[in-house]
C-alpha positions in Angstrom: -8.0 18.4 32.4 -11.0 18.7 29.5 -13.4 15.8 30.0 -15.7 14.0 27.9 -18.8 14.5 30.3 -19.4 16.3 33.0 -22.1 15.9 35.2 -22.8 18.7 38.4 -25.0 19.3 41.0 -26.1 15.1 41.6 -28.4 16.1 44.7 -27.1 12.8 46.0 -24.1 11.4 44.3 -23.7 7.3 45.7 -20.2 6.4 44.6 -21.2 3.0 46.9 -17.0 3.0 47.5 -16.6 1.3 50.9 -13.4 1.0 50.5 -14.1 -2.8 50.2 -15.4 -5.4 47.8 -18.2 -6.0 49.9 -20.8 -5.1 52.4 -21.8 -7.0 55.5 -23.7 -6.2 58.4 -24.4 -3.6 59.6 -22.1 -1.7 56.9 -25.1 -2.4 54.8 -26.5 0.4 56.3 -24.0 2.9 55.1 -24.0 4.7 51.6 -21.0 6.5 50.7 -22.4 9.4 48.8 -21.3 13.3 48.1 -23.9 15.9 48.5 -24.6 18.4 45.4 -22.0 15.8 43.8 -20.5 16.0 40.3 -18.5 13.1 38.3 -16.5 13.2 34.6 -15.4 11.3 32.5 -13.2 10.8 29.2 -12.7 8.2 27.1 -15.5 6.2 29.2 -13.1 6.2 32.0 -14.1 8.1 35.3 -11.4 11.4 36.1 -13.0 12.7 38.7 -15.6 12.4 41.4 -16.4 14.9 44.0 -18.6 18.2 44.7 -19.8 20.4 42.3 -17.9 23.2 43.5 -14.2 20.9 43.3 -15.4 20.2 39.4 -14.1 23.7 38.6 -10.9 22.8 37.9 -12.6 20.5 35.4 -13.5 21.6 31.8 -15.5 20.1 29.4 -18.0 20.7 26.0 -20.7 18.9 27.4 -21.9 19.5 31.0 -24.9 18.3 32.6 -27.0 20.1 34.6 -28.8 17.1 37.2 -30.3 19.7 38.9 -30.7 17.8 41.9 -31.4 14.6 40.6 -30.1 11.2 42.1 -26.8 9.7 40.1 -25.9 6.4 41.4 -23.5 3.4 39.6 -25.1 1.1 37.3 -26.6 -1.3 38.5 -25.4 -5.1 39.1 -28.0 -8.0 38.4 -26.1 -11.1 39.5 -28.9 -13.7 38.3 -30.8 -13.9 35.2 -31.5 -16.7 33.1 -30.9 -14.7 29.7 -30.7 -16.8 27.3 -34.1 -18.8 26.2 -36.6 -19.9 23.9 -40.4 -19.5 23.7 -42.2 -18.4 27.0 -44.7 -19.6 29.0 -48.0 -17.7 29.3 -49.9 -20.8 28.7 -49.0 -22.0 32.4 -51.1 -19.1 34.0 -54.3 -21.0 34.3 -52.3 -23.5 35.7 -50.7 -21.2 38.3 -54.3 -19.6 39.2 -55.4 -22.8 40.3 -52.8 -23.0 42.7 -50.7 -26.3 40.9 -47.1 -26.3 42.5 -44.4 -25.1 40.2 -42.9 -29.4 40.9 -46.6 -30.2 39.7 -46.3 -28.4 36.6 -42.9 -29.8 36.2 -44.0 -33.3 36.4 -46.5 -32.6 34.1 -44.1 -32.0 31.4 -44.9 -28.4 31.6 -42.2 -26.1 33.9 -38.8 -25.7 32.6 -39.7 -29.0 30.4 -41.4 -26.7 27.8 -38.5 -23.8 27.6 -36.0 -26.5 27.1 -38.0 -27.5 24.2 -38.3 -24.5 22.7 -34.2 -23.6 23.5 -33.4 -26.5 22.0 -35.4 -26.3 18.6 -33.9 -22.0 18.3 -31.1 -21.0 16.2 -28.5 -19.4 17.5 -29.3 -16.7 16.0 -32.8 -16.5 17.3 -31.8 -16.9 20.7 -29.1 -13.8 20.0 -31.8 -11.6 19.0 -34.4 -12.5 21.9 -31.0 -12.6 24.4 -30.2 -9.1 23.0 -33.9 -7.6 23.7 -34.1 -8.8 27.4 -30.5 -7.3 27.8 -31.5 -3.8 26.4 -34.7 -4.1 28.9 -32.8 -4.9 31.3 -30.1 -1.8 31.0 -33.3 0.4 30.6 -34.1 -0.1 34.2 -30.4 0.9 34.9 -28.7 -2.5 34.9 -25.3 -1.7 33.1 -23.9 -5.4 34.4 -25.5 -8.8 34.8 -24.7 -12.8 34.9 -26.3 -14.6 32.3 -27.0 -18.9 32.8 -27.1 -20.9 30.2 -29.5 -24.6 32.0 -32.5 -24.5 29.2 -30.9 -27.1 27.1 -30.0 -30.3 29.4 -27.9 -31.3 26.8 -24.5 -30.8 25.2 -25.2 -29.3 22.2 -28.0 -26.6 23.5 -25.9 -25.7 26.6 -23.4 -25.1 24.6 -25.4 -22.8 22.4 -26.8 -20.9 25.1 -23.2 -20.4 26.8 -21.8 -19.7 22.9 -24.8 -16.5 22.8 -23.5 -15.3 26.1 -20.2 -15.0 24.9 -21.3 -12.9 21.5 -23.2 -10.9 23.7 -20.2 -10.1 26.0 -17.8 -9.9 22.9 -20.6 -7.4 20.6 -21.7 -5.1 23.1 -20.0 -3.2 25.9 -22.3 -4.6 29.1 -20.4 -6.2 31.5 -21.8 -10.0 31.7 -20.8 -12.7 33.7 -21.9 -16.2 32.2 -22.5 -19.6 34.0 -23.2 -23.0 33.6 -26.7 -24.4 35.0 -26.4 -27.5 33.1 -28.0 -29.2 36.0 -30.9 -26.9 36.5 -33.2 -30.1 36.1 -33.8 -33.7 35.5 -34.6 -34.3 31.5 -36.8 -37.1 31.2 -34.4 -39.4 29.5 -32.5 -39.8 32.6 -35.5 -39.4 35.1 -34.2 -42.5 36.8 -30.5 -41.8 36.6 -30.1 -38.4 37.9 -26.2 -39.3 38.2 -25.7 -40.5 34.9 -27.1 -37.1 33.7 -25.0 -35.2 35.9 -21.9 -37.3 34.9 -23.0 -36.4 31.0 -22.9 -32.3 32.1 -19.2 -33.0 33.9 -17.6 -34.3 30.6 -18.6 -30.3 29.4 -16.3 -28.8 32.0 -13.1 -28.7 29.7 -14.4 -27.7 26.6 -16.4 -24.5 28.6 -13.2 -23.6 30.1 -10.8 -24.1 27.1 -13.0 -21.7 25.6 -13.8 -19.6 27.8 -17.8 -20.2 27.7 -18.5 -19.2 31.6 -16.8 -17.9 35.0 -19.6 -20.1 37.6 -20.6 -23.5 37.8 -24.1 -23.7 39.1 -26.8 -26.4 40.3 -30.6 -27.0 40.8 -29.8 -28.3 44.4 -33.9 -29.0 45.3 -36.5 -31.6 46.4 -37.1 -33.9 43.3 -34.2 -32.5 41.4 -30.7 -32.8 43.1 -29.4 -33.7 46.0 -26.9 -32.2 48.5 -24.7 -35.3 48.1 -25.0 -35.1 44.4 -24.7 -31.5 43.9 -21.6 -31.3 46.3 -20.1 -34.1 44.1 -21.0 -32.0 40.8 -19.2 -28.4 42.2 -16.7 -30.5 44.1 -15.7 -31.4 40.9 -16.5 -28.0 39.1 -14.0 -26.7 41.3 -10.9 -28.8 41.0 -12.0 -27.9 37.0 -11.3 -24.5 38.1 -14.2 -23.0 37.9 -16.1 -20.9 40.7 -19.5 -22.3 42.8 -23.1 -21.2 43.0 -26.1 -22.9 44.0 -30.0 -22.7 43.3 -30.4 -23.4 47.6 -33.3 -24.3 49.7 -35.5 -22.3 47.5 -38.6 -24.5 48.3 -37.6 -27.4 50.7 -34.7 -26.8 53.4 -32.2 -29.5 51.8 -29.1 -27.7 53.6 -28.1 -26.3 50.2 -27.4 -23.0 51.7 -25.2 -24.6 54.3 -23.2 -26.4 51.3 -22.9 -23.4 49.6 -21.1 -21.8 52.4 -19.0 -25.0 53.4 -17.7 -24.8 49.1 -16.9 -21.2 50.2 -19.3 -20.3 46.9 -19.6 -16.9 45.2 -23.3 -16.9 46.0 -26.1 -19.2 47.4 -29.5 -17.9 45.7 -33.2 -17.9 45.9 -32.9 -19.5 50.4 -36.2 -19.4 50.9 -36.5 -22.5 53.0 -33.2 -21.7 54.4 -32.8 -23.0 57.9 -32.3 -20.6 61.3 -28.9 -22.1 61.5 -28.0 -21.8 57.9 -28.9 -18.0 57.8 -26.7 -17.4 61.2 -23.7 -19.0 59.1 -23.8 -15.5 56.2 -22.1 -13.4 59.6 -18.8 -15.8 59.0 -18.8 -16.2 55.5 -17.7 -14.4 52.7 -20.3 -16.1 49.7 -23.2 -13.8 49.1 -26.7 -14.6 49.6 -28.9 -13.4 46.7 -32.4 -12.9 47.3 -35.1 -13.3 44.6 -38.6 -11.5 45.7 -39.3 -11.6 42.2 -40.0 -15.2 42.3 -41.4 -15.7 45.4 -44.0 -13.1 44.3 -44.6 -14.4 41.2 -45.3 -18.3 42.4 -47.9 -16.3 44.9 -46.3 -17.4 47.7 -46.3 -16.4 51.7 -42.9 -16.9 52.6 -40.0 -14.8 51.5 -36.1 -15.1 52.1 -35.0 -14.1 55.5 -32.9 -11.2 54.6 -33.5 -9.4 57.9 -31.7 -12.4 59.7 -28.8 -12.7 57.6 -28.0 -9.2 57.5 -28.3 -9.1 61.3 -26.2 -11.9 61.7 -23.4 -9.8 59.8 -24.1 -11.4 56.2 -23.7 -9.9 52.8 -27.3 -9.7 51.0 -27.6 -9.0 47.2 -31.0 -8.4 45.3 -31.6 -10.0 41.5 -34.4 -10.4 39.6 -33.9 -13.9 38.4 -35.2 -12.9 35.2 -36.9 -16.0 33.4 -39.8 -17.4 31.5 -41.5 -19.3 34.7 -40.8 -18.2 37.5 -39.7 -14.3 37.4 -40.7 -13.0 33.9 -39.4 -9.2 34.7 -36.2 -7.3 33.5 -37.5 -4.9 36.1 -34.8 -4.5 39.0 -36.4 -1.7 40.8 -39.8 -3.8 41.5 -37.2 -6.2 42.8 -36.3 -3.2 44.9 -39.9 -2.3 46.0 -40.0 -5.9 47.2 -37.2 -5.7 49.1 -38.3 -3.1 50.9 -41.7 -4.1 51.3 -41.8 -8.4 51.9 -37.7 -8.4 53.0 -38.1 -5.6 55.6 -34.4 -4.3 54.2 -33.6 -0.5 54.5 -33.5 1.9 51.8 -30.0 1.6 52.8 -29.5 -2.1 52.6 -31.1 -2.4 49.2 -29.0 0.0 47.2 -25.6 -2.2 48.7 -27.5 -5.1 47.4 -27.7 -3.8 43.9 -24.6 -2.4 43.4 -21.0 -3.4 45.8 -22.4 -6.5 47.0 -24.6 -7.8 44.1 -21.0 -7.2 41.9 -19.3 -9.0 44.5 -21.8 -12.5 43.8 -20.2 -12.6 40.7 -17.2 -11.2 41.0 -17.2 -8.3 39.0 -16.2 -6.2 41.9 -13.4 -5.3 40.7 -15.2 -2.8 37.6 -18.6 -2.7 38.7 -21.2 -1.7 41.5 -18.9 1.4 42.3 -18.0 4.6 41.4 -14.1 4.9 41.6 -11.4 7.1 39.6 -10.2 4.7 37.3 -13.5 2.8 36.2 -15.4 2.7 33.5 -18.6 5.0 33.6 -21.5 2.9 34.4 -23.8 5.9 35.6 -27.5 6.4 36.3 -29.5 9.4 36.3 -32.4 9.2 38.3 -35.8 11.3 37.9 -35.6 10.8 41.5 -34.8 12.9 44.3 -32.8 11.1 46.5 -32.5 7.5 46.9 -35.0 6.6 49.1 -37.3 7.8 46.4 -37.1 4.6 44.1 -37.8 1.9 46.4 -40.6 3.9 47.4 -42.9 5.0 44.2 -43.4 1.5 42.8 -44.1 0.6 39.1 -42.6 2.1 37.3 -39.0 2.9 35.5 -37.5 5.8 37.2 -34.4 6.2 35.1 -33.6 9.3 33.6 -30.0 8.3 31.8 -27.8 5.4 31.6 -24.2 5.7 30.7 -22.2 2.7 29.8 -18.9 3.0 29.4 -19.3 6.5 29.3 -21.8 6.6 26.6 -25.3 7.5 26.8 -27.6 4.3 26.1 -30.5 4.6 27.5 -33.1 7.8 28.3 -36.2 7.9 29.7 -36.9 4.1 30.4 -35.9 3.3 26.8 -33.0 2.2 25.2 -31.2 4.3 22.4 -30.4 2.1 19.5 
C-alpha cells in the first residue's frame, strides 16, 4: 500500500491503545508504546502502526525521518472555557493582595466583568478571539478539546457562545466537544432567587438539543453559588433532557459535589480540590473521570492541590486540563499543566500522559476517535523535540512540539501554527 505520510524511526512511539476506553489504577502506570516505531497514514486516516523495520512493506512520497524523536496522539483537553469576551488583567492587583476569587466576585469583578464583555461581543468577535485560543491551543499539541459556553447567564449570550462552538466544530477539522455552563454563576438580577435563574437556563435545554448546540450539561456546584440540592435538581433534569453530566465540584469548599457527580454516574467531576477523603475513595468504583486543574490552583496562589495521588491509588481514572479561561487559568499551555502534575500532584510520568490522552478523551467522550493511536483513526499525531516522554513533563516552560498533524495534515511546526 502507498501512503500519504510516513513517519520512521519514533524513538518512542505511544499509541496509548489499552485496549480500553479508559485508564484506572494502577493501569495508569502503563504506556503502550513501540520502540524505534513508525505510523502512516492516507487520506488522514491511520494504515499502519508498528516498527520501523515492519514499515517496509509500506511505500510512500513523503517519509519522515524522527530520528529518534518522541511521536505521541494529539492531545485531549477536556476543559476549557473557549469562548469569551474581554479579559481580565485589571484583577491582578487585586489578586496580589490576596482578595479571594468569591471576594472579587462579590465585588462585581470575577466572572461578573467577562460576562459583560461576552455579552456586549458580536458573534463574530467572539469567532475570531475563539479561533486564536484554539490555534494556541493546538500549538502546544492539543488536536481535541471541549469548549463551555457559561459567560453569558442569559438566553441570548449562551446561546451565542454555544452557536461559536458549533462554527468552530463545523469550519475547522479539531475535534471539539461543546457544553452548557449556563449555571456557572449567580447574575445579579437573580442574586436572591438562585432557582428562578436556574429554572430560566432549564427552559434552554430543548432548543440546545434540537440543534445540536452541546454534548454536556454542566454546573457551578460551589459555596455562594449552587447548591448540591439545586445542582442535582438542574442535571437531574439535564438528564432526562438527554443530555450527559459534569460538574464544577468541591473546587473551594467540600460541598459533596464530587460525591454527586459520581452518584449521577457523570462524564467527569472537575477542578475537586476540597474533595473529601471519602469522596476520592469512591473514583476506584466509578466510571466518571476526575479532571484535575493545577493550572488554577496555581494561578489563585494557592497551597492545596487536587488529591490525584489518592484517587489513582484508590483505582480512579485521573485526567489533566488546563481549564483555560480569563480568571482563573489564563494558559492554552497543556504541558505546564503537565509540569504541575508532576510536580504539586505527585503523578508519574506515566500517569500524566494517560491523563492527556485515553482518559482525558474518555471525560468527554471522544474516546471513540481521540486520545489513541489505532488503525482506523484519524491522524492526530505529535512530534516531539523530545527524547522520550519523560522529557516534557520534565524541562518546563516552554513548547516542546516539533509537528502537529490533524487529520493527517501538518498544522502546526515548531510551537506555531501554520495558517
Amino acid at each position: 500500500m502507498k501512503l500519504d505520510k510516513l513517519l520512521i524511526n519514533c524513538g518512542q512511539l505511544l499509541t496509548m491503545d489499552h485496549k480500553t476506553n479508559i485508564a484506572k489504577g494502577e493501569q495508569m502506570n502503563v504506556l503502550p508504546q513501540i520502540e524505534n516505531g513508525a505510523i502512516g497514514w492516507k487520506d488522514g486516516i491511520i494504515e499502519f502502526i508498528g516498527t520501523t523495520e515492519e514499515a517496509d512493506n509500506y511505500q510512500s512520497d513523503d517519509i519522515i525521518d524522527c530520528q529518534g524523536k518522541l511521536v505521541t496522539p494529539g492531545l485531549v483537553d477536556p476543559h476549557t472555557h473557549l469562548v469569551f469576551g474581554g479579559s481580565r488583567e485589571h484583577e491582578i492587583a487585586l489578586k496580589q493582595q490576596g482578595v479571594p476569587y468569591l471576594e472579587i466576585l462579590k465585588q462585581g469583578g470575577g466572572i461578573h466583568s467577562t460576562v459583560k464583555a461576552t455579552q456586549d461581543a458580536s458573534f463574530e468577535e467572539l469567532l475570531e478571539k475563539a479561533t486564536f485560543h484554539m490555534k494556541r491551543l493546538l500549538s502546544y499539541g492539543v488536536t481535541t478539546l471541549e469548549a463551555k459556553s457559561g459567560y453569558g447567564l442569559d438566553r441570548e449570550t449562551e446561546l451565542k457562545q454555544l452557536k461559536v462552538v458549533k462554527e468552530l466544530q463545523e469550519i475547522q477539522p479539531m475535534t471539539i466537544a461543546s457544553t452548557f455552563l449556563g449555571a456557572h454563576a449567580i447574575p445579579k438580577s437573580f442574586k436572591d432567587d438562585p432557582e428562578s435563574f436556574l429554572d430560566e437556563m432549564e427552559t434552554l435545554f430543548s432548543e440546545i438539543k434540537e440543534e445540536g448546540l452541546a454534548e454536556f450539561v454542566d454546573i457551578f456546584c460551589e459555596e455562594g453559588v449552587f447548591t448540591i440540592d439545586q445542582s442535582k435538581q438542574y442535571l437531574s433534569k439535564a438528564k432526562e433532557a438527554g443530555f450527559s453530566v459534569k460538574i464544577h465540584a468541591d473546587e473551594i469548599v467540600s460541598l459533596g459535589g464530587t460525591e454527586l457527580a459520581i452518584e449521577l454516574n457523570a462524564a467527569s467531576a472537575d477542578h475537586l480540590i476540597a474533595a473529601s477523603d471519602e469522596a476520592v475513595e469512591m473514583f476506584g468504583s466509578s466510571d466518571t473521570v476526575a479532571v484535575l486543574l493545577p493550572g488554577t490552583t496555581f494561578y489563585l496562589n494557592k497551597d492545596s492541590y487536587a488529591k490525584a495521588r489518592g484517587m489513582i491509588d484508590a483505582g480512579g481514572s485521573v485526567a489533566l486540563a488546563t481549564d483555560f479561561n480569563p480568571g482563573s487559568s489564563p494558559t492554552e499551555n497543556i504541558q505546564f499543566i503537565m509540569n504541575l502534575a508532576m510536580l504539586k500532584l505527585k503523578m508519574t510520568c506515566e500517569e500524566i500522559w494517560n491523563a492527556v490522552t485515553v482518559n482525558a478523551a474518555k471525560a468527554i467522550h471522544k474516546d471513540e476517535v481521540s486520545g489513541r493511536l489505532q488503525v482506523g483513526r484519524h491522524a492526530d499525531v505529535v512530534i516531539w523535540n523530545a527524547p522520550n516522554y519523560q522529557y516534557v513533563p520534565y524541562h518546563y516552560g516552554v513548547n516542546h512540539v516539533h509537528t502537529v498533524f490533524l487529520k493527517g495534515k501538518e498544522v502546526a511546526k515548531g510551537g506555531a501554527f501554520l495558517e
